[in-house]
N, C-alpha and C positions, 0 to 999 in steps of 0.2 A: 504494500500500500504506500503510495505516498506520503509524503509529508505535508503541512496547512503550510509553510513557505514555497514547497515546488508547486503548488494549486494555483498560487498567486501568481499571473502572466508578470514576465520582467521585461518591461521596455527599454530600450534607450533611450528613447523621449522623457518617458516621462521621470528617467532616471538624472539627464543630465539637465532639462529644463524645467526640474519642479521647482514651485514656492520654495524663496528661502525656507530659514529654519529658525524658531525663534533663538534656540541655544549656538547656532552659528553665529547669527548677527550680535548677540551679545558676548561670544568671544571676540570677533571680529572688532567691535568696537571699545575692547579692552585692551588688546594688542593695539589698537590703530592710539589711540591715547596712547599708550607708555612710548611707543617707536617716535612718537615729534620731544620725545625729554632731553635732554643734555645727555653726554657723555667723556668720551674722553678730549675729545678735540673736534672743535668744528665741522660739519660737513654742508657740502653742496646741493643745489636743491635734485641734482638728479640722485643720485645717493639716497637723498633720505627719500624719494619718492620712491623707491628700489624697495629700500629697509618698509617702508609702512604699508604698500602692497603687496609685499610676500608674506610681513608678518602678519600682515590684516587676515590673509587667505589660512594662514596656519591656526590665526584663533580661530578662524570659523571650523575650520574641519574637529577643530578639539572641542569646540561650542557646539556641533552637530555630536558628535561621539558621544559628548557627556550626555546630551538631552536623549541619544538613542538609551543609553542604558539606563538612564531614570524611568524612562517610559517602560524597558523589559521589567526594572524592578517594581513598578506597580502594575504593570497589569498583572504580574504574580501574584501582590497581594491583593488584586481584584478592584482597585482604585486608579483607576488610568484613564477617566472621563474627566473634562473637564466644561463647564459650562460658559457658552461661547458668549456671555456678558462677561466673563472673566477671560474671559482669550482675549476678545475685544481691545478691552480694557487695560492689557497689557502690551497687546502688538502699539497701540496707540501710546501709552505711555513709555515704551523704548522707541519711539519714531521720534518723540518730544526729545527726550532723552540724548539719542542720535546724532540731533540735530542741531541741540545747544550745545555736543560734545565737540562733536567735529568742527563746530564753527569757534568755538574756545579754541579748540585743538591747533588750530590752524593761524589763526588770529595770533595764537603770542606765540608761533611759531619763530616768527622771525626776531620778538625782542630776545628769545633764550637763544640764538645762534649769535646774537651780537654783543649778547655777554661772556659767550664763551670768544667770541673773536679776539673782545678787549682783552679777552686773559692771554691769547696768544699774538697782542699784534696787530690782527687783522684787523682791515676796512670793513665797513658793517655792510650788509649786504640787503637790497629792496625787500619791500613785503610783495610787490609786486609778482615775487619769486613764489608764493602760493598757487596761484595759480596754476603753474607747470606742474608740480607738486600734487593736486587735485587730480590731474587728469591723467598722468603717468600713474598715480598709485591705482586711483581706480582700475586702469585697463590693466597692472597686472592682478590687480585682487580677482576682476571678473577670470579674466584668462587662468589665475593659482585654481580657482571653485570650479570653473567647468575643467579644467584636468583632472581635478581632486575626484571628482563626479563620476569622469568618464573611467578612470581607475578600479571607481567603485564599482561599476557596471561590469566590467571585465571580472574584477573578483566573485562578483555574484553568480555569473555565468558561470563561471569554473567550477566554484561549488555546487550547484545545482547541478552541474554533467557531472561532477565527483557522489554525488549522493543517489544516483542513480543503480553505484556498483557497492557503496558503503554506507554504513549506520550515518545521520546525521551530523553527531560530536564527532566523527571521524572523518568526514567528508570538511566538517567546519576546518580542523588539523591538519589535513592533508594540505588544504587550499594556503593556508597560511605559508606552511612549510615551500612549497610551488615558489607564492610570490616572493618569499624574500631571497629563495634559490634565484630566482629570475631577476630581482632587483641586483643582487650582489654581483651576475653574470654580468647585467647590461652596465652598472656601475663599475666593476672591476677590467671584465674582457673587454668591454665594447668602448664606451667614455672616456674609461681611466688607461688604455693602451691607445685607443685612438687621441688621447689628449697630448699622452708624455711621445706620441710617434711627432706629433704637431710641434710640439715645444723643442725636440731635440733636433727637428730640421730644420725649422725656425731661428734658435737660438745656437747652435752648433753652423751657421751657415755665416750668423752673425759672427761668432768665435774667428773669421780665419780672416775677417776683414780687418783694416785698419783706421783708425781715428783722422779725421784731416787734420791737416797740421802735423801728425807723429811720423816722426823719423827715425831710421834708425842712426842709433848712438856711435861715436867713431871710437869714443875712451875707453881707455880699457878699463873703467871700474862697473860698466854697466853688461850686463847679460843681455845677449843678443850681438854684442859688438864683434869687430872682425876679431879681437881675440880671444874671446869670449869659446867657449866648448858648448856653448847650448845656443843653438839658432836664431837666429830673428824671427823667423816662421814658425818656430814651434812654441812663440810664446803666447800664443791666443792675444785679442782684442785687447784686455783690461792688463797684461802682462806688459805689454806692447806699451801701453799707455803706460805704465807705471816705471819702465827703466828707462823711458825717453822723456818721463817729464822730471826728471829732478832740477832742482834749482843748481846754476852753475856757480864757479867760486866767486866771479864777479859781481853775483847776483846778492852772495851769502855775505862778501864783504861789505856791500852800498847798507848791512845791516849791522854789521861785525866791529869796522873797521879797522882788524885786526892786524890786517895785513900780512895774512898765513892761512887765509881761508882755505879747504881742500874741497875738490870734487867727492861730493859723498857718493858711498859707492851702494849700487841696487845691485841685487842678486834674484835669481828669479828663474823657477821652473813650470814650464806650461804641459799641458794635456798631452801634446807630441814630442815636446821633449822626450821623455822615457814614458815605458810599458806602466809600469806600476808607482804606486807612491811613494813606496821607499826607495825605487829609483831615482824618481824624482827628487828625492831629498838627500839622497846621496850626490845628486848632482848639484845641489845648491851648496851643499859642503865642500864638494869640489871648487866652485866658482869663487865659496870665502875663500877656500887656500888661495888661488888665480890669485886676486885681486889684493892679497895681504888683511884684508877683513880683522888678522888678531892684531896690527901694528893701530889698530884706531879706539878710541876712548870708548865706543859702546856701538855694542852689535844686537839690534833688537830685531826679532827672532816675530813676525806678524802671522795670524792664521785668516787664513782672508775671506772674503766672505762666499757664497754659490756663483759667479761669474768668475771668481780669481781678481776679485777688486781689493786695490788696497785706497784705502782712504786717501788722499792726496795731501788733506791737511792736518794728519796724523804726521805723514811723513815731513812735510813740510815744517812743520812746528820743530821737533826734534831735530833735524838736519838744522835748521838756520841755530836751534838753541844749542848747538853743538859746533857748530865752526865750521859744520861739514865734518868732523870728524867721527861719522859714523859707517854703519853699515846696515844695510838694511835686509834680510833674507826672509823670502815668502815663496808661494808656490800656487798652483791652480788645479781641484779637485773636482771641478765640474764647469760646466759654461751656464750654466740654472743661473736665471735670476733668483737669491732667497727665498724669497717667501713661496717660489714653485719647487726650489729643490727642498726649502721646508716640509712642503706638502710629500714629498717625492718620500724624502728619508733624510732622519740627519747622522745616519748612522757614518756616512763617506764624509761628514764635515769633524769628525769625531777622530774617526780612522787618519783623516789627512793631517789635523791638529797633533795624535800620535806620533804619526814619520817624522815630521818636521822638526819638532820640537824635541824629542829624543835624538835623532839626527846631531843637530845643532849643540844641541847637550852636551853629549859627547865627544865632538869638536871642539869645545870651549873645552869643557873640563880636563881634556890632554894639552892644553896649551900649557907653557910656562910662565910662571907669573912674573911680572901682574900683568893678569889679562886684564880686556876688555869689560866692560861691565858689560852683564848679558842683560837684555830690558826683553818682557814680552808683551803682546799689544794684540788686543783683536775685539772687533767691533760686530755687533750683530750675531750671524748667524758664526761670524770667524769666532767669536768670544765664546762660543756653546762650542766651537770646536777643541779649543784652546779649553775648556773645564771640561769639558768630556777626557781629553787628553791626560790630565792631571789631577783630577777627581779623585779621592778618598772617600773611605767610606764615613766619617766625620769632618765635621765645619774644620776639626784640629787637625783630621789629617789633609785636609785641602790644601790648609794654608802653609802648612809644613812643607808641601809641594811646590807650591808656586812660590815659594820663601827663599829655594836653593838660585832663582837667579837672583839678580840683585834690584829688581824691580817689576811691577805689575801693573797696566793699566787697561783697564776694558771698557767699553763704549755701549753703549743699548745690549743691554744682555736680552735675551730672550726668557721668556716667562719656563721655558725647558732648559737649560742653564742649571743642573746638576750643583755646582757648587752656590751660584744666588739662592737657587730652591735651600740649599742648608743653611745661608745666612738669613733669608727671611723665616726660616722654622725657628730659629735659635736665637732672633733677634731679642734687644731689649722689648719687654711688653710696652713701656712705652713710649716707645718710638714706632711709626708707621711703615707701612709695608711699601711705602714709596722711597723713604731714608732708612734702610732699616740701622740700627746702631750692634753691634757684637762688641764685647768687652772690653766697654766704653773706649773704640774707636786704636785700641793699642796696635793690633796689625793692619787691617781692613778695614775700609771707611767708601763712605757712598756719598758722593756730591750730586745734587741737580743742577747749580749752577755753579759757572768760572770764581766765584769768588767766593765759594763753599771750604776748598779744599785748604787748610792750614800752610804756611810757610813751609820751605823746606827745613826750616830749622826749628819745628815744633817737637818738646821732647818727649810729649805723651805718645811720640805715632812713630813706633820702633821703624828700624831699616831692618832688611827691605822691607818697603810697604807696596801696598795694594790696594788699588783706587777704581772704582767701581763711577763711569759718570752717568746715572741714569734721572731720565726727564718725567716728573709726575706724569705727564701727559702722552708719555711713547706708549701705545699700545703693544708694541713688541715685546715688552717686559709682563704684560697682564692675559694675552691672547691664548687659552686653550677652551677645550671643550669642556670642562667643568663649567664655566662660565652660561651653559645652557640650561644648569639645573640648581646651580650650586652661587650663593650671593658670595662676589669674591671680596678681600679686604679693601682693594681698592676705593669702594666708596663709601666705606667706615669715615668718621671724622677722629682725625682731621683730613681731609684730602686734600691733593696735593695741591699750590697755589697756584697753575696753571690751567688747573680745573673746575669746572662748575661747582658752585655748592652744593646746587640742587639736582647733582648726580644722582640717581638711585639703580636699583637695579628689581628688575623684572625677568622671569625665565623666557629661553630663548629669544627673548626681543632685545635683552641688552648684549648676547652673546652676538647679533646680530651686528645691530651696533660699532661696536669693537672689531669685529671683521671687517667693517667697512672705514672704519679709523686706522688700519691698518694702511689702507690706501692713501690717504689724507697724512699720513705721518710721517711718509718717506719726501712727500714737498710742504713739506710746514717748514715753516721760517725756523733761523738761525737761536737753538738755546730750546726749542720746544720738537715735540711728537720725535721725532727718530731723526733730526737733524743736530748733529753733535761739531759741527764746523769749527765752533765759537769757544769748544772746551778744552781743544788738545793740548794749546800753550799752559796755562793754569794745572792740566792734568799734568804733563810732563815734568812742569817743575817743580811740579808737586812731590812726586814719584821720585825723580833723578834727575836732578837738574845738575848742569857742572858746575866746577870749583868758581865762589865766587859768585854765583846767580845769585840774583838782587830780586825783590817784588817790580822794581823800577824797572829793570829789565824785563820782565815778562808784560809790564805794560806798553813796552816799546816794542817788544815780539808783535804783540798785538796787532797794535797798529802799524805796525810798519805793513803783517799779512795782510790785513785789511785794505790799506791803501791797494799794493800789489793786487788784489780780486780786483779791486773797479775799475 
């Protein structure tokens, strides 16, 4: 015999063009509120129109879900009518509802983006910009519910042909088991191979080109040069960029006036250079010997980030604050922009952070003294490579780790960042999980801004130290999936001062959020979201500065780079 749901015809019509739902629309319109609230950093109106019509689409379908199972659980208990002066009376009181929400909603959309603007900076931006916003969210809210819809049609079908050869609760099982088999295929085999086939011919086509303007190098201190043992061609894109832009000694003197400035010297392994990593870093070892790397004051050892970029004015800071008398050795583990070799795996940003810096290690540490001061440095996804690399299984033995060189400095950690994760578990209680403090600031210490971090000659912050620069406002230090279910520290008060006050958090609508402040944080101005231009002078001579650095000097570092960018 059948069952009272196979009796009932199942159309497509009137599957994907029925009346709303009363419990869709009020999830819808409880997602559609929290997605216009503040968060980590300003966004644009197409963005947020993005964020409030998926998340609008996602409250409904959980607004529809919930109101299905209310409705199974009383007509169980035999109460599941309701009298249509009371349905009435509510469709119309959530229209009312609705209606002052959305238009609240919308209406001070625009003063809470301009008070987070002021926090970072930014020019205040039209109310005008609503508009766009209205019309973008709508079409994809309508377009998320009829897919949601149409989805659900398919699943119903399936089970109904399933319940024809099996008990009902097994035909319910079986169908479940099917779609998420078929979700994980099309998302894994079909999307997720078709995606990274796109990105690697994409971004790997990018890799073999050259920046206009870059040249290759003729001196011998840079990699790539005619004497050099590792190619000009094999240094990928951002490698390419990195030993052709060092500042020259003419350049280091117009700051120095020393009148002894050196050519600092880049070392540097790309993708073709060698087969493997550790070849690769066996050959950056090689290139220190080449170049005499141990005859120079400090050899800082960079893990770099998923293209093989090094910061320019990481290096820059350090080279001019050093006379040129340094060295600089990095390598390239993928052609990934970040946040897709994020996606990808960060297990090769880990591995690479490994070769390298063991490599180099090793190198140093057979030298004769006095060597060079070893300094390490790595920003973003390089600084998760760089604690993957030298991670302990405690905050103590971390720091014992990165202790044996003679300095440490790291730029936007990521919120996956092994050793951050043990200094914000272990931080003082109170201090925020934006500064976090570990005992009271003796090794390791956390700046947001250039004028956070203590003199070099402060006596409470042992040598070597290690300086952490991260931005209340970088998303890259807060961004995981907990964030969909779970309220993170982040917008505990106090929050940070580049941040809204009236940050809150809501499930998957802020997690939402944050993914799209990911984007917004790699071009935000200088000192906020993932832009750390403005900290590396301060960080440096914070960390190791040479004999003799002055504050007065670092504020001359400053501005001299400064001038140089305009």
């Amino acid at each position: 015999m059948m069952t009272a749901s196979r009796d009932v015809p199942l159309s497509f019509g009137s599957t994907v063009l029925r009346r709303p739902t009363f419990g869709g629309l009020v999830g819808a319109l409880v997602f559609f509120w929290f997605s216009l609230g503040p968060s980590l950093l300003p966004r644009w109106w197409v963005m947020q129109a993005v964020i409030t019509g998926l998340t609008s689409a996602i409250g409904y379908l959980i607004g529809t879900t919930v109101e299905s199972g209310v409705r199974a659980i009383l007509q169980r208990v035999g109460n599941a009518t309701v009298s249509r002066r009371v349905a009435k009376s509510a469709w119309v009181g959530l229209g009312v509802l609705g209606i002052v929400a959305i238009g609240i909603g919308l209406a001070r959309w625009p003063t809470v983006q301009n008070a987070s603007r002021d926090l970072v900076g930014l020019e205040h931006i039209s109310w005008t910009l609503v508009f766009g916003i209205t019309l973008v969210a709508a079409v994809l809210f309508l377009v998320g519910v009829v897919l949601g819809r149409v989805a659900l049609f398919l699943v119903r079908m399936a089970e109904r042909f399933a319940q024809r050869f099996m008990p009902r609760v097994v035909a319910w099982v079986a169908t479940i088991v099917v779609v998420v088999v078929v979700v994980v295929f099309l998302s894994v085999d079909v999307v997720g191979k078709g995606l990274i086939g796109f990105v690697d011919t994409r971004f790997g086509a990018a890799d073999t080109g050259t920046a206009p303007g870059v040249q290759k190098p003729v001196a011998a201190e840079y990699s790539g040069s005619p004497e050099s043992i590792v190619g000009w061609d094999t240094l990928g894109l951002e490698g390419r960029n990195f030993v052709a832009g060092a500042p020259t000694p003419q350049q280091i003197e117009a700051f120095s006036g020393s009148g002894s400035s050196l050519a600092p010297i880049r070392v540097y392994a790309g993708l073709d250079s060698a087969a493997t990593l550790e070849q690769r870093a066996a050959l950056v070892v090689l290139e220190l010997d080449r170049t005499d790397a141990a005859e120079r004051e400090a050899v800082i050892v960079v893990t770099t980030t998923g293209t093989g970029w090094v910061d320019p004015d990481a290096a820059d800071a350090i080279e001019y604050m050093y006379d040129g008398d340094t060295a600089i050795a990095a390598m390239q583990y993928s052609f990934l922009p970040s946040w897709i070799q994020f996606l990808v795996g960060t297990e090769l940003a880990g591995e690479a952070g490994a070769a390298i810096n063991a490599a180099v290690y090793d190198w140093w540490l057979a030298l004769e003294e006095p060597r060079p001061k070893l300094l390490l440095f790595g920003e973003s996804l390089g600084s998760l490579g760089l604690e993957t690399a030298l991670a302990g299984g405690s905050i103590e033995e971390s720091l014992s780790t990165l202790s044996r060189s003679d300095g440490v400095l790291m730029t936007g950690p990521t919120a996956s960042n092994p050793i951050w994760q043990q200094l914000s578990e272990v931080r003082d209680p109170s201090s925020p999980v934006w500064k976090p403090v570990y005992d009271e600031g003796s090794s390791v210490r956390v700046a947001n801004q250039p004028q956070d971090p203590p003199s070099a000659g402060s006596a409470s912050w042992s040598v070597p130290r290690i300086l952490y620069f991260h931005h209340p406002s970088d998303p890259v230090g807060y961004w995981n999936l907990e964030t969909l279910w779970s309220r993170p520290e982040w917008v505990d008060d106090p929050v940070g001062y580049d941040v809204s006050p009236d940050v809150t958090w809501f499930p998957i609508v802020t997690w939402g959020q944050v993914s799209a402040d990911l984007i917004a944080g790699f071009s935000a101005g200088p000192g906020f979201g993932h832009n750390y231009s403005i900290d590396f002078v301060s960080g440096w001579a914070s960390v190791a500065p040479p004999q003799d650095w002055s504050a007065d000097d670092t504020v001359r570092l400053v501005a001299h780079l400064d001038a140089g960018a305009e």
